[in-house]
C-alpha positions in Angstrom: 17.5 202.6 202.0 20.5 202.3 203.9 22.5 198.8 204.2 21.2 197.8 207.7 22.2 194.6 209.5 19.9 192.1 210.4 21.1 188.5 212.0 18.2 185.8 211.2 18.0 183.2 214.0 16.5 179.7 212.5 16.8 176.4 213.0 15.3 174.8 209.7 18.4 174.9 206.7 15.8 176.2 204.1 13.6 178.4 205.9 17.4 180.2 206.7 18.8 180.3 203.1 15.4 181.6 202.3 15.4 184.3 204.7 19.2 185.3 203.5 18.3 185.5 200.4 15.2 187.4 200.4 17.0 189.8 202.3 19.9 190.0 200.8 17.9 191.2 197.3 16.4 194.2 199.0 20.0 195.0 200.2 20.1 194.1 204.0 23.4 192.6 205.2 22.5 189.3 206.5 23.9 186.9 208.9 22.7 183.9 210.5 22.5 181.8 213.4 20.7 178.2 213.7 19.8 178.6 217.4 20.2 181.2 219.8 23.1 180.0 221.8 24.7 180.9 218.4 23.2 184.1 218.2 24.4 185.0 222.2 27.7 184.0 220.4 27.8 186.5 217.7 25.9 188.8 219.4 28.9 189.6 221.5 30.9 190.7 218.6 28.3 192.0 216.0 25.3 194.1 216.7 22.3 194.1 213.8 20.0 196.9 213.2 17.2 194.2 213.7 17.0 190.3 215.1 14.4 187.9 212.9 14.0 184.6 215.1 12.1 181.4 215.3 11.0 180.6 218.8 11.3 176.9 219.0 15.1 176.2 218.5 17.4 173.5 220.0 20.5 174.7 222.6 18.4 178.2 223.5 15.4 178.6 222.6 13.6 182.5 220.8 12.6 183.5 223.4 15.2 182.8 225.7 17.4 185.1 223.2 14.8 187.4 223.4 15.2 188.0 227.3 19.2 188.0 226.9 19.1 190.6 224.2 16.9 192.9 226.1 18.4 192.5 229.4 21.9 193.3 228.0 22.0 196.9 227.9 24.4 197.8 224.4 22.0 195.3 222.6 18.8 196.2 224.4 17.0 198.5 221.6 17.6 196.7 218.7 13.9 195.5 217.7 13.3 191.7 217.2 10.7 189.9 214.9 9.9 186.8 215.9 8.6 184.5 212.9 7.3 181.0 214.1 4.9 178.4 212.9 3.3 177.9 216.4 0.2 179.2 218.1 -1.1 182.1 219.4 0.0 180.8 223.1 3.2 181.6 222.2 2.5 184.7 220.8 1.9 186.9 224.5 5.2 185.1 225.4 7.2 186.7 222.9 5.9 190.1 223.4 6.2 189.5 227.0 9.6 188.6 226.3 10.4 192.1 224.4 9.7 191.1 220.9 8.8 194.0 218.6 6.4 192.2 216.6 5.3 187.9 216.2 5.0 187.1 212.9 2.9 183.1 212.1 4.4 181.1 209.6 4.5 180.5 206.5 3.9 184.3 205.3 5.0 186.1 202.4 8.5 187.6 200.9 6.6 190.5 200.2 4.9 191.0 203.8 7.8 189.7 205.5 9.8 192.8 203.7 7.9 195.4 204.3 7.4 194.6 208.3 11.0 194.5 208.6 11.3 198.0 206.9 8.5 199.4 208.7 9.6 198.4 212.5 13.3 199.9 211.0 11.7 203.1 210.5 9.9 202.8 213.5 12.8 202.5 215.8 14.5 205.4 213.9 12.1 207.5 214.6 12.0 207.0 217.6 15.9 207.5 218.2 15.8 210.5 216.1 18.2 209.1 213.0 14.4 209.0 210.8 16.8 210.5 207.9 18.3 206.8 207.5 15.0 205.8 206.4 13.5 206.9 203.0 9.6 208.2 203.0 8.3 205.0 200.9 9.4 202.8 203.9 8.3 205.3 207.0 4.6 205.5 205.2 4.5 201.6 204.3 0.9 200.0 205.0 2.3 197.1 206.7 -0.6 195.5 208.9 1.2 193.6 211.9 0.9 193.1 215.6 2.2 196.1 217.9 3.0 194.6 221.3 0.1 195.3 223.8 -0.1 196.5 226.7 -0.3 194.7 229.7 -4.4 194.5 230.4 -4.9 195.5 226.3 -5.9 193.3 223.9 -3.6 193.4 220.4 -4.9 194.8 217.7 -3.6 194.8 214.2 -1.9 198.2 213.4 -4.1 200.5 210.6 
């Protein structure tokens, strides 16, 4: 797999280093934020292939950085997983807000991984640059959320 760029947004110190380093082993270049005002920040000189974020977050809140990234037309397609430990409520925000796909906490290394790859290979495909991602990750059988649409109830992806 290519070295893609992702920028993890988290408040918590450990649930961050965590994140780094998990990705960092399967070879994503990582860097990170601990809210979104800081992401806004870094967003204006780095763009990531993907944004991980938490929702609740002191100075500007997930979802808040969800609405700037997709209103802000040269960031505006990259994908965002949101990974939060609150409820379902504020699941239908996120996806209202553009997120890609709302992850609960806590949840695995493992199935954290392979969502990440697979909504990578999703978004290539859809732009056309599917050679970027090998055939292991475009046929992974990640089960996650696809955003619904509006008047649809989510269902998990088969």
């Amino acid at each position: 797999m290519a070295k893609f760029s992702v920028l993890v947004v988290e408040d918590n110190f450990d649930t961050q280093s965590f994140l780094r380093v998990l990705l960092e082993s399967e070879g994503f270049h990582v860097i990170t934020a601990d809210h979104g005002a800081k992401a806004v920040d870094l967003l204006e000189e780095f763009v990531p292939h993907l944004i991980v974020t938490d929702l609740m977050m002191p100075r500007l809140s997930g979802g808040a950085l969800i609405r700037h990234v997709k209103k802000t037309p040269r960031l505006c397609e990259i994908p965002i997983i949101v990974l939060s430990a609150y409820s379902k409520s504020y699941e239908a925000d996120a996806y209202a807000a553009g997120a890609a796909v709302v992850l609960q906490k806590p949840i695995s290394g493992e199935q954290l991984i392979e969502t990440i790859k697979q909504t990578l290979a999703d978004c290539l495909l859809t732009s056309g640059e599917s050679d970027s991602v090998s055939e292991a990750d475009r046929s992974s059988s990640t089960r996650r959320r696809k955003r619904p649409t509006p008047g649809q109830e989510e269902q998990p992806e088969k």
